[in-house]
C-alpha positions in Angstrom: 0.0 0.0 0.0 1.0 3.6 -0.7 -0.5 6.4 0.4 1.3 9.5 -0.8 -1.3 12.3 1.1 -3.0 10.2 3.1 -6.0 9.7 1.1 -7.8 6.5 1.6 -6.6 6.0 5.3 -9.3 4.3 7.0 -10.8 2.2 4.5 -8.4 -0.7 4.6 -7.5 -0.3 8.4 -4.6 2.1 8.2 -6.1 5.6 9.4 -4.1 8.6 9.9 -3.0 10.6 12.7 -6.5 12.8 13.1 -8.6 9.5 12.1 -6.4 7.8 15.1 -6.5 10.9 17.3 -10.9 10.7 16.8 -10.9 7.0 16.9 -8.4 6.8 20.3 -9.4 9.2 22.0 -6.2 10.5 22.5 -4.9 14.1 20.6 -2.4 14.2 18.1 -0.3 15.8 20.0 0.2 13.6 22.4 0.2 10.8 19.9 2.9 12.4 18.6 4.3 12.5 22.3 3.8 9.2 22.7 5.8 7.8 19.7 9.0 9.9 21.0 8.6 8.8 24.4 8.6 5.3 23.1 5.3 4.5 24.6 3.6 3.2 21.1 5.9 2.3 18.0 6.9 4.5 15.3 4.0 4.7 13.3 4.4 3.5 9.4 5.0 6.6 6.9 4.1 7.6 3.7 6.1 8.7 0.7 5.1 12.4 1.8 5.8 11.7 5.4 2.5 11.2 7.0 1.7 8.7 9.8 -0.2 5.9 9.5 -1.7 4.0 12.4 -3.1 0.3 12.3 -6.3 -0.9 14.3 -3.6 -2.7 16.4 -1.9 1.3 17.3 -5.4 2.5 17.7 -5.9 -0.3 20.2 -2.6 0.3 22.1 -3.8 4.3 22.1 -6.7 3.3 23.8 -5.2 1.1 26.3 -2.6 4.4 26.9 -5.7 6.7 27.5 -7.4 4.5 29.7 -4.1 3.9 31.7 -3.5 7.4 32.3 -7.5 8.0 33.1 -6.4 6.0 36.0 -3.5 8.3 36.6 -0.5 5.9 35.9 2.3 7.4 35.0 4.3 6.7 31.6 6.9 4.4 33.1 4.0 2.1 35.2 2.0 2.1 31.6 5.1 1.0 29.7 5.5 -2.1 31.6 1.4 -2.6 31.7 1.5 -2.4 27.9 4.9 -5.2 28.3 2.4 -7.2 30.3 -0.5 -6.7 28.3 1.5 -7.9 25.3 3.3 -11.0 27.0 0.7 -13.6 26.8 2.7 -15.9 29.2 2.5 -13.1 32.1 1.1 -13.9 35.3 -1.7 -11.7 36.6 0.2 -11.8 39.8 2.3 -9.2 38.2 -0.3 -6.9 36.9 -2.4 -7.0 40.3 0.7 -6.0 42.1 1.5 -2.9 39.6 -2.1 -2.1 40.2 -3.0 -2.2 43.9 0.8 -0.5 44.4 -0.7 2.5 42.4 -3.9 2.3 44.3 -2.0 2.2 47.8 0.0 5.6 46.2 -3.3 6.8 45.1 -5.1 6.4 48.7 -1.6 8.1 49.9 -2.3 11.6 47.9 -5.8 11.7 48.3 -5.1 11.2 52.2 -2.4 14.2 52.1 -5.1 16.3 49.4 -7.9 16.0 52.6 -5.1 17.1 54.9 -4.8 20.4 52.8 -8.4 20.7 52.6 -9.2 20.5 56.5 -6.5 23.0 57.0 -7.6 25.4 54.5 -11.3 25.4 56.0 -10.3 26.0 59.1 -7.9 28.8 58.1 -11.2 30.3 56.0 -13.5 29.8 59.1 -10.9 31.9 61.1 -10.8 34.8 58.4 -13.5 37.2 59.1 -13.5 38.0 54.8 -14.3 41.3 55.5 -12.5 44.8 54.8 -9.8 44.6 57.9 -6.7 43.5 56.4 -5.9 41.3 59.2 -5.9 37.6 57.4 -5.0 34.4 59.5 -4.8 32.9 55.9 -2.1 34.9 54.9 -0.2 34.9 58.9 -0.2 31.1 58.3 1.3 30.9 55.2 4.2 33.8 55.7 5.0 31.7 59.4 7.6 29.1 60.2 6.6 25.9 58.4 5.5 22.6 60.4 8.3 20.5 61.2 6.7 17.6 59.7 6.3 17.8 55.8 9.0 20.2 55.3 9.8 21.1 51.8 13.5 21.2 51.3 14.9 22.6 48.6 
């Protein structure tokens, strides 16, 4: 097959990068991303340069988008996509990769509900009014907590 514009793409499987973009769910952009990263393949060319990208690519796209809806992180969805593609893998290996994300997961969202409870309370202390006294602001210019210190 050879496309030299890109005309056709779809019809016999091979799409290009906006049909794979619509059909993925995933922008070109970060197709594009994607293939420099080393996350998906190369995708095929044309004489004239343009990508091409099976139903297999589109597939792989998909399973990228969906990773990353789950917040994994490129590394964690290259070996996913290695497991995905090793037929003799055990699941053993995929359960761990996943409830070690959750556990990281449960670990942000805990610190996230920290910041929260400590900004209300801050907010409930401010009166909001037009005295320019502001516990918000006395908190954040004082010493910071010994625990959690950023260090730089």
């Amino acid at each position: 097959m050879s496309h030299d514009r890109g005309e056709g793409a779809g019809a016999d499987g091979i799409h290009n990068i906006g049909e794979a973009a619509a059909l993925s769910g995933v922008s070109a952009r970060m197709i594009r991303h994607y293939e420099r990263t080393g996350l998906i393949p190369q995708a095929t060319r044309t004489r004239a340069g343009y990508r091409l990208y099976s139903e297999a690519d589109i597939h792989r796209l998909r399973f990228v988008r969906r990773a990353r809806s789950l917040g994994f992180e490129t590394a964690d969805i290259a070996v996913l996509l290695d497991l995905w593609n090793d037929r003799s893998r055990a699941s053993a290996d995929v359960k761990r990769l996943a409830t070690a994300h959750a556990r990281e997961l449960a670990r942000k969202i805990s610190e996230l509900q920290a910041m929260q409870r400590t900004l209300e309370e801050l907010a409930a202390q401010c009166h909001g009014d037009g005295r320019p006294d502001c516990p918000i602001l006395d908190d954040l210019a004082g010493p910071a907590p010994a625990e959690g210190r950023e260090e730089g």
